[in-house]
C-alpha positions as CSV (number, residue, x, y, z in Angstrom):
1,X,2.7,4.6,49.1
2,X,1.3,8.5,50.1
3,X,4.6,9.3,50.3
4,X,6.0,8.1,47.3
5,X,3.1,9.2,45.2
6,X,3.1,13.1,46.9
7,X,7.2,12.6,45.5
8,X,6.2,11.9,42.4
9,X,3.9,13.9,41.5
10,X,4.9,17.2,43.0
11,X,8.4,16.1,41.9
12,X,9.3,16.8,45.2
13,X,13.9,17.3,46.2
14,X,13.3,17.3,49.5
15,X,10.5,15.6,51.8
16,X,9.8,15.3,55.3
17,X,7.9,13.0,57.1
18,X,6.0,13.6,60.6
19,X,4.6,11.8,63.4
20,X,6.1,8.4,61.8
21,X,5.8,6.1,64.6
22,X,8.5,4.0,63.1
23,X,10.7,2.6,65.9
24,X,14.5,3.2,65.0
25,X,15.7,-0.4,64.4
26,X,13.5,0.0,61.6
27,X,14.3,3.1,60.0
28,X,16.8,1.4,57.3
29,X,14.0,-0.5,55.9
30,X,11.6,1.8,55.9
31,X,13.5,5.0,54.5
32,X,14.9,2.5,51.6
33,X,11.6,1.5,50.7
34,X,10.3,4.9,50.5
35,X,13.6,7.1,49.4
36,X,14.9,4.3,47.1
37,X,18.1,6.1,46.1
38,X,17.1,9.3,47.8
39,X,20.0,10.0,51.2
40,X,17.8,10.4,54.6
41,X,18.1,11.3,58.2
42,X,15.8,11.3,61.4
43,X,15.4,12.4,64.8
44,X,14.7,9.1,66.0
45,X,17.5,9.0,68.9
46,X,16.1,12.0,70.4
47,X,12.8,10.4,71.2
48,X,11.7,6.9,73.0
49,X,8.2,6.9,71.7
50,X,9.2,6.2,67.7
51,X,11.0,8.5,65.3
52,X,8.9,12.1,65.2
53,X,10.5,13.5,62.3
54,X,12.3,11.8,59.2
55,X,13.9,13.8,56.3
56,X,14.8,12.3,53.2
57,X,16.5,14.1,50.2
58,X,18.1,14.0,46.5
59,X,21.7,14.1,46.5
60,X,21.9,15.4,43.3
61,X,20.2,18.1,44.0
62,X,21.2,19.3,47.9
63,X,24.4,18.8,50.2
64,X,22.7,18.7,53.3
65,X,24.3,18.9,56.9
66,X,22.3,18.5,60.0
67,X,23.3,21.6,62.5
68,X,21.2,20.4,65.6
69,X,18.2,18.4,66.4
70,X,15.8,18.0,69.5
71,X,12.4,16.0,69.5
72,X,10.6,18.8,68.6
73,X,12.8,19.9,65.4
74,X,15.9,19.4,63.1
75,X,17.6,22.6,61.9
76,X,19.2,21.5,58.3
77,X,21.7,23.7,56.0
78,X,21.0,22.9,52.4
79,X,23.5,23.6,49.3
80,X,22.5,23.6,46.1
81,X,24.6,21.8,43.6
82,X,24.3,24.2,41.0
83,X,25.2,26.9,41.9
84,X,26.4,26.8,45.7
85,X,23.5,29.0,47.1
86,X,22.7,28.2,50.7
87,X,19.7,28.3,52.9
88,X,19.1,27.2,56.4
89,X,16.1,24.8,56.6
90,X,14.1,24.3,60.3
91,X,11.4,21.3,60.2
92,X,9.4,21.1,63.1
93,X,6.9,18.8,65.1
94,X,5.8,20.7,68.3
95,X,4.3,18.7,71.4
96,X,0.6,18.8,72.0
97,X,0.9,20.3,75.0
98,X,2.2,24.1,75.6
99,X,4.3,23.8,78.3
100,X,6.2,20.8,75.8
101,X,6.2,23.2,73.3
102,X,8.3,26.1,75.4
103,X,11.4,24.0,74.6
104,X,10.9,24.3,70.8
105,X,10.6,28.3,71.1
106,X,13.4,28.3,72.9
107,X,15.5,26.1,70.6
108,X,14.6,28.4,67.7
109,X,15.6,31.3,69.6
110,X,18.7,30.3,69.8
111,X,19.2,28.8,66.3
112,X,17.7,32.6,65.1
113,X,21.6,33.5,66.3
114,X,23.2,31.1,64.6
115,X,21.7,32.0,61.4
116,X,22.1,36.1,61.8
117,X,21.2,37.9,58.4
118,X,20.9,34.5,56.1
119,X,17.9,33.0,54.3
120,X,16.3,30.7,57.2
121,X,12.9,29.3,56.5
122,X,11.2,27.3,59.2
123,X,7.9,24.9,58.1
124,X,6.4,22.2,59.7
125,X,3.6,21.2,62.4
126,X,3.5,23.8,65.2
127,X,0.3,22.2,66.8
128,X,-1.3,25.6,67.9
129,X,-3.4,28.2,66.1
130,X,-1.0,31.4,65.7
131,X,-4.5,33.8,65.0
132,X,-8.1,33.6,66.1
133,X,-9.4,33.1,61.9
134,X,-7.0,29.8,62.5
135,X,-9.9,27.7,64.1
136,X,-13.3,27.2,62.2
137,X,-15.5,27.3,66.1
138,X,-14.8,27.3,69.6
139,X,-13.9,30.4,71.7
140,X,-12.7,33.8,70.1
141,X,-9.9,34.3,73.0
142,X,-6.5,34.0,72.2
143,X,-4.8,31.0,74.8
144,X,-1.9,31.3,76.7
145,X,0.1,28.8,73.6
146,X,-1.0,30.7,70.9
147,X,0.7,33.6,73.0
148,X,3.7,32.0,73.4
149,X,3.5,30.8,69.8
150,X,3.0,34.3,68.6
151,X,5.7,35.8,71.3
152,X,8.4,33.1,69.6
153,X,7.2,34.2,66.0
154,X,8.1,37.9,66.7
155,X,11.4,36.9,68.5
156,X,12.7,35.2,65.6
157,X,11.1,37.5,62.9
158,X,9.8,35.3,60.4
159,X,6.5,35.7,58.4
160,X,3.8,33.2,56.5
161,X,5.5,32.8,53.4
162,X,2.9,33.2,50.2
163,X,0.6,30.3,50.1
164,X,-2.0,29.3,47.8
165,X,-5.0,26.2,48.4
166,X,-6.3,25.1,51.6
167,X,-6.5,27.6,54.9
168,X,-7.2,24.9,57.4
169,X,-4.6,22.4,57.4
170,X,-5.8,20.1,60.1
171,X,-9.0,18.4,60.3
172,X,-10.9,16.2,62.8
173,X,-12.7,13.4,61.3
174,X,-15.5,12.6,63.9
175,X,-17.6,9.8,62.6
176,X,-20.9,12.1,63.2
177,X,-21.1,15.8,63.0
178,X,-19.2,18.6,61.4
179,X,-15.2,18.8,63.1
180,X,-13.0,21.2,63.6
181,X,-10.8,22.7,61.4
182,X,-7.6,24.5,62.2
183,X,-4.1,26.0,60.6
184,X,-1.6,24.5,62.6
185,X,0.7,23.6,59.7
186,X,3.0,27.2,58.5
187,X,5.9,27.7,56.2
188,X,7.7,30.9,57.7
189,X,10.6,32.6,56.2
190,X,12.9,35.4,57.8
191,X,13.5,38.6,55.3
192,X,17.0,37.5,53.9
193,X,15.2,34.3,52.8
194,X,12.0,36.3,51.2
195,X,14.1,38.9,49.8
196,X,16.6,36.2,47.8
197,X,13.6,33.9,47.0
198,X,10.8,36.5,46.4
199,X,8.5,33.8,43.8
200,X,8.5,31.3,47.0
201,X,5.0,29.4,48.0
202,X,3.6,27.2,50.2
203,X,1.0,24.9,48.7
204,X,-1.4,23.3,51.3
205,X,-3.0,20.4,49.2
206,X,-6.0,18.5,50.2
207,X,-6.0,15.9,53.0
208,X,-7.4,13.0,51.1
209,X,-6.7,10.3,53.9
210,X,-5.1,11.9,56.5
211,X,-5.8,14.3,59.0
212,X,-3.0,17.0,57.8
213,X,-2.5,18.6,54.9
214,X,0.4,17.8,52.4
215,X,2.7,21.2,52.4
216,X,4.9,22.0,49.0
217,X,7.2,24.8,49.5
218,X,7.7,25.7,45.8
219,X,11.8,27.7,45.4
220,X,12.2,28.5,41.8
221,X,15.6,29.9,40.4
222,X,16.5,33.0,42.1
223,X,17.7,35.3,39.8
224,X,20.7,37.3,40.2
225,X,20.1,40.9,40.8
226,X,22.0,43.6,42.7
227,X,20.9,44.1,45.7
228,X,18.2,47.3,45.9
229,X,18.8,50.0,48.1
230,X,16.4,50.3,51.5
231,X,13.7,52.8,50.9
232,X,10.8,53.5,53.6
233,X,7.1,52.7,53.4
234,X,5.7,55.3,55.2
235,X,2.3,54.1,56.0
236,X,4.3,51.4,58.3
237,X,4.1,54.4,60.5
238,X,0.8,53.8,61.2
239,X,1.4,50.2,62.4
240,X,0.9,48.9,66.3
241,X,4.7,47.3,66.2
242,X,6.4,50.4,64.4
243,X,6.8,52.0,67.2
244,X,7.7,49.0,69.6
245,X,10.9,48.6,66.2
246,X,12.1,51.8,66.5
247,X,12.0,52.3,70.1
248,X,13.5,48.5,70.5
249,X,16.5,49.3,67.5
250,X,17.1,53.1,68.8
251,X,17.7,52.0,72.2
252,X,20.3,49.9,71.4
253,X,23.8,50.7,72.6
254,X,26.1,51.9,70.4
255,X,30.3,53.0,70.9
256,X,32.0,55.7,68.5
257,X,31.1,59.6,67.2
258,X,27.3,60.7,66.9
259,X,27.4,60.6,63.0
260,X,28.6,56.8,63.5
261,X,26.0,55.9,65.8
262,X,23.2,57.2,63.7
263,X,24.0,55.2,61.4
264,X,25.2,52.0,62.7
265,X,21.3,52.5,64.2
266,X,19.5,52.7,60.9
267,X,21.0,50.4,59.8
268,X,20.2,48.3,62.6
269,X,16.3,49.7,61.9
270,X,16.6,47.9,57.9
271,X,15.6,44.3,58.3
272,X,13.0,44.6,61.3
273,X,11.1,47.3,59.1
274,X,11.5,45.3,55.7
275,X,9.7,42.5,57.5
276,X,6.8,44.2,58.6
277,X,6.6,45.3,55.2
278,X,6.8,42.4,53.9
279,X,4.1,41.4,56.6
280,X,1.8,43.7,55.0
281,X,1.8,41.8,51.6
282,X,0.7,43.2,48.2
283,X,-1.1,46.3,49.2
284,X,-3.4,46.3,45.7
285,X,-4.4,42.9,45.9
286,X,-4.9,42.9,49.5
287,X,-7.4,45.7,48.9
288,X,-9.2,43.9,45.7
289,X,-9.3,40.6,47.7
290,X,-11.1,41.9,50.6
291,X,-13.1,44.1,48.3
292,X,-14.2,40.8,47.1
293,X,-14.9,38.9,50.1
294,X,-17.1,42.0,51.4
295,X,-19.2,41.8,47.9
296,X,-19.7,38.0,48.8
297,X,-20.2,38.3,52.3
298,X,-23.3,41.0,51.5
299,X,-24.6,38.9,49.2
300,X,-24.9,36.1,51.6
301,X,-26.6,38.5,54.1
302,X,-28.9,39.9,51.3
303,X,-30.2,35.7,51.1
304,X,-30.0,35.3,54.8
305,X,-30.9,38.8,56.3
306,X,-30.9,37.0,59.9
307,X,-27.5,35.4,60.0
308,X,-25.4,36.7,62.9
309,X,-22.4,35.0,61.8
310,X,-22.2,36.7,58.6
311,X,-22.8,40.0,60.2
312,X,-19.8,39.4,62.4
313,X,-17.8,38.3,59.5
314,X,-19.2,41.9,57.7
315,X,-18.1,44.0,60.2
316,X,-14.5,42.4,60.7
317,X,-14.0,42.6,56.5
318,X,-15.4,46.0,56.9
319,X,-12.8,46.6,59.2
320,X,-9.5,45.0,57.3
321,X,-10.7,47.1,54.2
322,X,-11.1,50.0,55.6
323,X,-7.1,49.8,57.2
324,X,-5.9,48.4,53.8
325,X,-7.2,51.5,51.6
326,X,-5.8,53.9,54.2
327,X,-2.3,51.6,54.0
328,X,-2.5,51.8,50.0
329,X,-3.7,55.6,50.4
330,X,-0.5,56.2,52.4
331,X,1.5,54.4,50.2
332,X,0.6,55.9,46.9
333,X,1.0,59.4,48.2
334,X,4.9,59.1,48.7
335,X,4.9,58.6,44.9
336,X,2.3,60.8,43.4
337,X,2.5,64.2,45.3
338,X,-0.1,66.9,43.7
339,X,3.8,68.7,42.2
340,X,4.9,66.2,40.6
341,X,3.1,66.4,37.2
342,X,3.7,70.3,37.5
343,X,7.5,69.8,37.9
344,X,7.7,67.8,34.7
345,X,5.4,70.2,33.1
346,X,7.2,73.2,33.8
347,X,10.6,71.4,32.8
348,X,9.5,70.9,29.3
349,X,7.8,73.5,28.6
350,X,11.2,75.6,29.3
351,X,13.1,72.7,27.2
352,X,10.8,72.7,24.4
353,X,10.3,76.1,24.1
354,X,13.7,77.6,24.4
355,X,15.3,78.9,21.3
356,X,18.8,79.7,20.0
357,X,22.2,78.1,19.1
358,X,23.5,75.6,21.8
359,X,27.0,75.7,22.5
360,X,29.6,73.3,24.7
361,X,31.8,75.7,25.4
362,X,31.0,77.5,28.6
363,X,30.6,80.8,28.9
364,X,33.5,83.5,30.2
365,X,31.1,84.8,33.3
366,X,29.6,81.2,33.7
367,X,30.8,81.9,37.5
368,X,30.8,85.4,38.0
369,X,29.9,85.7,41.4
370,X,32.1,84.4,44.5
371,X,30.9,83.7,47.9
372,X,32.6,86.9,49.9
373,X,34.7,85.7,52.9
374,X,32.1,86.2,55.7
375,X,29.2,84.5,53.7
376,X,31.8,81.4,53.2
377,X,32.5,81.9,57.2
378,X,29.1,81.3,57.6
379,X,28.3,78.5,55.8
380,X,30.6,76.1,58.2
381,X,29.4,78.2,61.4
382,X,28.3,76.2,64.2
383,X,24.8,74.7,63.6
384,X,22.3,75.5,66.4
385,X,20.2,72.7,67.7
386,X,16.9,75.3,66.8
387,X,18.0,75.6,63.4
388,X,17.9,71.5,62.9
389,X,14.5,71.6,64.3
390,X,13.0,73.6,62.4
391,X,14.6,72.3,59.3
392,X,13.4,68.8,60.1
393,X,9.9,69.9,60.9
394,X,9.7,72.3,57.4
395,X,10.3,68.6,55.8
396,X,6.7,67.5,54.2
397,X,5.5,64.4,56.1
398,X,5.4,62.4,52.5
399,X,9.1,63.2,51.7
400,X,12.3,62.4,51.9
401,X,15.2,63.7,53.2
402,X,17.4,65.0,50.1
403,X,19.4,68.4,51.2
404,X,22.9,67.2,52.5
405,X,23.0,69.6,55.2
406,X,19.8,69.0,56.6
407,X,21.4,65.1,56.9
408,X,24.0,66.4,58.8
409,X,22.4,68.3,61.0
410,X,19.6,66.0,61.7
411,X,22.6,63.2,62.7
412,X,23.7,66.0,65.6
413,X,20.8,66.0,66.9
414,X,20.4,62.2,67.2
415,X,23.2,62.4,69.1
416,X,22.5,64.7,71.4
């Protein structure tokens, strides 16, 4: 009856059901009784406990092909009927324990091949914390699954898709006492998949009667834009993984000319740096929500002076603020140099103030000076590898490179 309501009301194409329990001679029944005229599938032969994960789904709205299943997840491709987009589609129960759960890592590594540069998102029940704030108590040190967890996360380069409601997803439910509380539940989504479905979010809704929280990934109508060209936030320079990117990406082997190779290596360098980007979130409204939760958290100490919780919880805020103003800092430099108001200044001023009759004829000594054959010589001379230094170096550490020349020298270098 859960089920059918949460497909009703959320008005719900696709639904997935975990930790069933239903044994598989009596999937038919079950999945009719719950689906109606809906199409549905399960992992139930992969398991000799019950059926772990069952999927059910509108026909009218998805063509839906099962690409590879295990105990631990199903790995869907999804089509929609109107208008033939596709997106691969991962549901996943993990074991409890993390030795169990090395399989599942290692299954989504592989299937990260498989799907290369197009929209993947993964969601599901990982049963481990991925960051210390995902457990409301217990110890502050980071266990050898949520490494492993946070190793496979990296691997496959996904992210937490937006998500609104409930943090904790999983609850314990003593019968005395306060339980814990921890995110175990995720909806991830590689950059392809964020960058084609930008307005996607996961909606945790409350628990009412179970011990997990409902998840609604919410996909509205992609519109169709041209694709925008890659440009560079340069406070990802200051990041712990930058580095780690661009050493990983530059190192990697690549045949043909040095121009080619440069190249071919950027390019490799686009989607790893777009997802740490996207990573970062909205810079603004990271800044005015921890602005926020530092006004609330110094209120509460202001009422309870002696509370070492909240001082913890000050300093750490404190902390995350700090980092996001210097990221925002960063980023709005790029686009607001102390020149550029001059620049358009001094532009119209000239334009505005010039006088005289305009002409479209050009002039007879429009061109009257020719480059003399030695000074055209030495314009295609030889570059030396000092010159491209210092060129690169005179380059302001806000800007970007815009002089052809300097491109072409900087690529010799490279491939040195």
């Amino acid at each position: 009856m859960e089920v059918r309501q949460a497909v009703k009301d959320y008005n719900l194409s696709l639904c997935a059901i975990l930790e069933s329990h239903v044994d598989v001679d009596k999937l038919g029944k079950v999945c009719k009784a719950v689906f109606r005229s809906w199409d549905w599938t399960s992992n139930g032969g992969c398991y000799d406990k019950g059926t772990r994960i069952i999927i059910g789904w509108n026909p009218a709205i998805f063509d839906v092909m099962i690409l590879a299943q295990s105990s631990q997840v199903m790995h869907l491709q999804l089509v929609f009927k109107l208008d033939k987009r596709m997106v691969f589609c991962s549901i996943v129960y993990a074991d409890n324990y993390y030795v169990s759960r090395r399989e599942l890592w290692h299954h989504l590594s592989m299937h990260k091949v498989l799907i290369a540069d197009r929209p993947w998102f993964i969601m599901g029940d990982f049963n481990s914390a991925l960051n210390i704030e995902d457990k409301s108590m217990g110890t502050s040190s980071v266990s050898i699954g949520m490494r492993e967890f946070q190793a496979c996360v990296d691997d496959i380069e996904v992210f937490n898709i937006n998500r609104t409601c409930i943090h904790f997803t999983w609850n314990q439910k003593p019968n005395k006492g306060v339980g814990l509380l921890k995110k175990i539940d995720r909806v991830m989504g590689n950059t392809p998949f964020v960058a084609e479905y930008p307005n996607s979010v996961a909606m945790f809704k409350p628990y009412r009667l179970s011990d997990h929280c409902p998840c609604i990934l919410s996909i509205p109508e992609a519109m169709k834009m041209k694709p925008k060209s890659f440009k560079f936030a340069n406070f990802l320079v200051f990041k712990p993984e930058f580095v780690d990117i661009v050493q990983k990406h530059w190192g990697t082997n690549v045949d043909g000319v040095h121009q080619f190779r440069v190249v071919k290596k950027l390019r490799l360098l686009k989607n790893p740096l777009r997802s740490l980007l996207f990573k970062q979130g909205n810079l603004h409204k990271k800044v005015e929500r921890l602005r926020t939760r530092l006004d609330v958290i110094q209120q509460n100490i202001d009422q309870d002076p002696l509370n070492v919780d909240l001082r913890a919880e000050e300093s750490s805020t404190s902390c995350d603020l700090q980092e996001a103003l210097l990221d925002e800092e960063h980023f709005l430099k790029k686009s607001e140099g102390d020149m550029v108001y001059k620049a358009f200044v001094q532009h119209y001023e000239k334009f505005f103030g010039s006088q005289g009759d305009t002409s479209l004829e050009p002039a007879p000594d429009l061109f009257p000076k020719i480059l003399s054959h030695n000074v055209a010589n030495h314009m295609v001379r030889h570059v030396m590898e000092e010159e491209v230094k210092k060129a690169m170096f005179s380059i302001g550490n806000d800007k970007a490179l815009g002089q052809m020349d300097i491109r072409r020298r900087f690529s010799k270098v490279l491939g040195l």
